[in-house]
Every structure is written in structure tokens, then in C-alpha cells.
N, C-alpha and C positions, 0 to 999 in steps of 0.2 A: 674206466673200463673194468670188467668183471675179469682179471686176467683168472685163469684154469687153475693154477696154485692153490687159489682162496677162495673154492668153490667146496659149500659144506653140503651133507646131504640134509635136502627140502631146500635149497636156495631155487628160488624163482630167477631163471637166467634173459635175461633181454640184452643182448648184446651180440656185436660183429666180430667173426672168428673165420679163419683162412679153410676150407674143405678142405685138406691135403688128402683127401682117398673117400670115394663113392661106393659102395657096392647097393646091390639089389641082390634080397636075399626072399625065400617061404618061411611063413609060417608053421607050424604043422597044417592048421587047417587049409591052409595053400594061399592066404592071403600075401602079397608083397609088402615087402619093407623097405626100407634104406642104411643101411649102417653107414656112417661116416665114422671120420676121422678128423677132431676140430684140431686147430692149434691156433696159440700165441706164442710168444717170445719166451713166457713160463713153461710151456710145455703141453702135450696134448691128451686131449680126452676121447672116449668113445660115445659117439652120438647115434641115437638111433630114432629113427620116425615111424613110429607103427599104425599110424592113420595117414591114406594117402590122399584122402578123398578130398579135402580141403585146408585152405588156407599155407600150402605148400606151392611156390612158386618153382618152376623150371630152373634147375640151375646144374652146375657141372662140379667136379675136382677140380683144383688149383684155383677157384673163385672164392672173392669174400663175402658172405653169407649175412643175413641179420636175422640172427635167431631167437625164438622163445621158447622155454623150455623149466624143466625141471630136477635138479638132480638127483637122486636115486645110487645106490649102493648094491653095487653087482660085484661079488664074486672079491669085496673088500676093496674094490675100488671105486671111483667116482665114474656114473656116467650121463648122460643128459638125452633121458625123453621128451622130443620136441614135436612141438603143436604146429608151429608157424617157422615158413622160412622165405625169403627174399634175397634177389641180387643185389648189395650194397651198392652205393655208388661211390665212384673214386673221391668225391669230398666229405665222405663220413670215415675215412680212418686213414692210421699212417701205418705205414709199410712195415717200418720199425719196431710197430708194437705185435708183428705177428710172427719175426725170425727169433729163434730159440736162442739164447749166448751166452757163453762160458761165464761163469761167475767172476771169473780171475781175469783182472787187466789186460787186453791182449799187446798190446805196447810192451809194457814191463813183462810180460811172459815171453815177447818174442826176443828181448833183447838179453832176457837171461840165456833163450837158444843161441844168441848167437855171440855171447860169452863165453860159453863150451867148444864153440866152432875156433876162435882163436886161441883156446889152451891144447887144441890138438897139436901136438910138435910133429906129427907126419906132414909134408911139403905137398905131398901129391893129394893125400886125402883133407887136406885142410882148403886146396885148392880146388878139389871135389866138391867140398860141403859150400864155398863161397860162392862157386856158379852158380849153385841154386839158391840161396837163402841170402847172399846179398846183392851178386851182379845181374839176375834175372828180378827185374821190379814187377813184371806181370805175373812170376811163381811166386814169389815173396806175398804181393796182395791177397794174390788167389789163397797161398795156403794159410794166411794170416783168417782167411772169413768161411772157409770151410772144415766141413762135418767130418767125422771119424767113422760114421757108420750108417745108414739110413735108419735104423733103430737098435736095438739093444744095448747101446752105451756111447756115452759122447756124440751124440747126433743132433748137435748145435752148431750154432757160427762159433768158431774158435774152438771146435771139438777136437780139432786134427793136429792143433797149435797144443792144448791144453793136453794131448794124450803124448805126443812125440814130447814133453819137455819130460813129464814125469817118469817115462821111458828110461830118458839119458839123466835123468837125477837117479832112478833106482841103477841105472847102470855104472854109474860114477861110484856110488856105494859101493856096489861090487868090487869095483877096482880096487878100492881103500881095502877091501875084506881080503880078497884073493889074488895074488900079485903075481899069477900066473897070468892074468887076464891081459890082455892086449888092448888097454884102455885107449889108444889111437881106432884101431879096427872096432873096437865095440860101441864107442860112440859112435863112429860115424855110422855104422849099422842102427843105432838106437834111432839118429837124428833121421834116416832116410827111410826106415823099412815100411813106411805107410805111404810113401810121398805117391804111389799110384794109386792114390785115392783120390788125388785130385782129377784124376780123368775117368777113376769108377762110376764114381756118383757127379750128379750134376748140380749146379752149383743149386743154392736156396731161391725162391722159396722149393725148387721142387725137389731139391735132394733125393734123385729116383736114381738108382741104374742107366748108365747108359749102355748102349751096343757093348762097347768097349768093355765095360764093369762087365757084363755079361756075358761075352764071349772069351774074355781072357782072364778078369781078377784083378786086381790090385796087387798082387804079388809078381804074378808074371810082367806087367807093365812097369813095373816099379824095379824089376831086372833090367827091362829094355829102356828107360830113361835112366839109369845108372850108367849101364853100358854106352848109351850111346855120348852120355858128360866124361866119363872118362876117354872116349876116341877121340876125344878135343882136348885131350891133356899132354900136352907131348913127355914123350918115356914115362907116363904112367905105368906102374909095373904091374904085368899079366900076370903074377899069383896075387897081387893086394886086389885086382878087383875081383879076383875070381875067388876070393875069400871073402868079399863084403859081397858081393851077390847072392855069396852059397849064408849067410846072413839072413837077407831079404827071403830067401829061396825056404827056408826051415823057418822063419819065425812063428808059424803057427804051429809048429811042434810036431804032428803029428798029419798023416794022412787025411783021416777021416774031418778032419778042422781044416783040409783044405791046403796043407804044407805040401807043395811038390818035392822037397827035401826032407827028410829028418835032420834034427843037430848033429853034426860031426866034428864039428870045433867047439871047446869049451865055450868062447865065445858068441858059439852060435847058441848053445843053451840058456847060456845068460842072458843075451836077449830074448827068447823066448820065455822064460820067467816074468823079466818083468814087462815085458805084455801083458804075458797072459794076468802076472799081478793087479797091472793097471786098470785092464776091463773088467776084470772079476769084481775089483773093489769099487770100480764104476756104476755097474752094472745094481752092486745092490746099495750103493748108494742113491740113485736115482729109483730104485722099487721106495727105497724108503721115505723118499721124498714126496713121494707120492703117494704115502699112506698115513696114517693117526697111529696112535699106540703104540702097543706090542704086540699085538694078535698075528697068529700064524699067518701067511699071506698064501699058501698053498704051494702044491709041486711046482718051481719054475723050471722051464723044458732049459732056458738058458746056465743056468748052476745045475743042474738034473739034481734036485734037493729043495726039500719044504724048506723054506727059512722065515725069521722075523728076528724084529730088533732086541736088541740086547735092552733088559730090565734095568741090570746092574748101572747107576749111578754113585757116583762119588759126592 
């Protein structure tokens, strides 16, 4: 398979790739297009059809495609103008080669989470972090093979896994630095403040928004499956959950990012950091991934800043 990775511009592409998003778009002259959105398991590209007239077969989003095409270089990245397209059939590919996955072991990633879960010495909050991460085997699956985001950072199987570990590693760090920090309270805020992602977004291949992601957030849902684990704890203590909520409640920092709280605990800043560390350094590591050289890559809206890769070599 031609996976999207190893795709140079002028490769001639003939291969089957998952639609994950349709549109119909004009031209100037008013003529219609199609933009898609292909993916594999490497990650995805932008496709576009600019002749409709033949040799393109009826097909939808979320279907597997068998496409021909060409690659081409838009705007420093890779995209593929296609001539021909068709519904695959279910005996020309496997499932496997078109979900996106964490590079990192997810086995050996999750068992390092849940190494941090028994060095917590808090009773309640360690009995907190064990309802979900080892006594619930249908949360534990679920967040073992779910995404972090639908796009802009970690938006893989094991993206939710692979973003919560390096969380509660920069947050363990912290602790070591600053020994005010309430390493019980800030892990477990490290290990949980995503966990209502796994009701935002929907599982793979389609990782879209559900009602839920959309009407309430990942932060707010992720207050209300906290709250409602700890009302099954008995004499869990009302200021420890209402300090790991006010947690989950500030981790994105700031209003306008979506934080129905600012940090008002030093611990709540701290996680907030290395979030925001985590996806930052995420975010342009998969631009870079996705590019050759060191050439500028342009304004990205997500850094609000031109960036490219560091020249400097040892």
C-alpha cells in the first residue's frame, strides 16, 4: 500500500484510502469540485477532484475509495489531484491499515499510567483514578484506542493514552521542582482532565463530534463523570473533589481556549502548562512530520506564528 507518509510530489498514486470528509466546493468560473480528506493509519492528506465529468464513481465520507491520482505541492504540503474514483470492496483492504496510531506502545504506555495511579498515597483519590483506569474494563478499552482531538494534535488511536501519560510525566516533574505542588491532587487532575473526550468525539474510524462534544465539551462532561465516580466513593472529601474538578474546569487556561475557569490553584496552573506544553510540542511535531526540509511552513492559525524546523544539527 502507497501509505500518505511516503507520498513525494509527482508520485502517481493508485491506491485505496478511507474518505474521512466530502465537500463540494466552485470554482471561480463556477465549475464544481470535490475536496476530500483521505487517510491511513500514517495520516491524512488533502484530495481534490477538479474534473467531474468522468471516470468518478458515486461515493460518500466514511467510505473506502480506490483512487488515482497525482501528487502535487500546495501551499508546502502534499495534496493529490484525482482523475478516477471507486467504491472499494470489503475484500480489497484491511481496516487496520486506515486508523491513525500512537507510535508509542499502547500496552507499555498504559501500564506506565497506571503506575502513577498506585504511587498516589491519597486513599480516596487513588480510589478515584482505579474506578476508571482499572475497575471499569469498557473505559480502560475505550480510552486505551481513542483520539485526543479530531484534528490538530494527537488525533490518533492511542492519542488520548499517549497525551494523558506525558501530561502526568511533565506533571511528576513539577512536583520534583516545586514542592508546594500537591503531587496526589495534580496527578490525578493530570491523569483525568481529558477523560470527557471519550464521550466528545466518536470512536474511529469516524472521530467526529458527537451531540454531546457539541453541546457541552469535554471539560464540562469530564466535571460530570468525575463528580458522579466520586458520589460512589463513600466519605470522599467535598473540598478534594471540588479541587480536582476546579482542575479539569481551568485546564485550558484561559476563556477564550474554552476554560470555564481560570487557574486559581497553583496546581491548577501546573496542569495547565503541561497541556498546553504537550499539544504545543504535539502539534508541531506532526506539521513537521508532515513536511521535507526546513522551509518556512507559513502563518499557522493553531501557534498564531510562521514556524519551521530547526537547521541546527549536532
Amino acid at each position: 500500500m502507497q501509505f500518505i507518509e511516503s507520498w513525494r510530489e509527482g508520485d502517481r498514486i493508485s491506491d485505496i484510502y478511507l474518505c474521512k470528509n466530502k465537500t463540494v466546493g466552485k470554482t471561480k468560473t463556477g465549475r464544481s469540485y470535490y475536496s476530500l480528506t483521505l487517510q491511513d493509519k500514517t495520516g491524512t492528506a488533502d484530495g481534490k477532484v477538479w474534473d467531474l465529468s468522468s471516470g468518478i464513481d458515486h461515493f460518500e465520507a466514511m467510505q473506502y475509495i480506490k483512487i488515482d491520482g497525482e501528487v502535487v505541492r500546495y501551499q508546502n504540503t502534499n495534496q493529490l489531484n484525482i482523475r478516477r474514483i471507486r467504491v472499494a470492496s470489503p475484500g480489497e483492504y484491511r481496516v487496520s491499515d486506515f486508523l491513525p496510531v500512537s507510535p508509542y506502545p499502547i500496552e507499555e504506555m498504559y501500564q506506565s499510567l497506571l503506575s502513577y495511579i498506585r504511587s498516589v498515597s491519597h486513599e480516596k483519590l487513588r480510589l478515584l483514578l482505579q474506578s476508571f483506569f482499572v475497575d471499569d474494563a469498557a473505559f480502560s478499552k475505550a480510552f486505551q484506542a481513542h483520539s485526543a482531538a479530531k484534528t490538530i494534535h494527537h488525533g490518533f488511536s492511542g492519542g488520548l493514552l499517549q497525551h494523558t501519560l506525558r501530561v502526568t510525566e511533565l506533571c511528576d516533574f513539577y512536583c520534583r521542582q516545586y514542592k508546594l505542588l500537591n503531587r496526589d491532587l495534580l496527578l490525578a487532575g493530570a491523569m483525568l482532565h481529558d477523560i470527557g473526550k471519550l464521550k466528545e468525539l466518536s470512536a474511529f474510524p469516524e472521530n467526529d463530534y458527537t451531540d454531546a462534544g457539541q453541546l457541552l465539551g469535554h471539560i464540562v462532561i469530564g466535571v460530570q463523570m468525575v463528580s458522579e465516580a466520586c458520589a460512589g466513593i463513600p466519605d470522599f472529601p467535598e473540598v478534594t473533589k471540588n479541587e480536582l474538578c476546579h482542575l479539569i474546569l481551568s485546564h485550558h487556561g484561559e476563556f477564550e481556549f474554552g476554560s470555564p475557569k481560570k487557574p486559581a490553584l497553583i496546581e491548577a496552573a501546573a496542569l495547565h502548562f503541561a497541556d498546553n506544553t504537550d499539544a504545543k510540542l504535539q502539534t508541531m511535531t506532526e506539521m513537521f512530520t508532515e513536511t521535507t526540509g526546513f522551509g518556512w511552513l507559513g502563518f499557522q492559525k493553531t501557534l498564531d506564528s510562521n514556524v519551521r524546523r530547526t537547521e541546527t544539527r549536532a
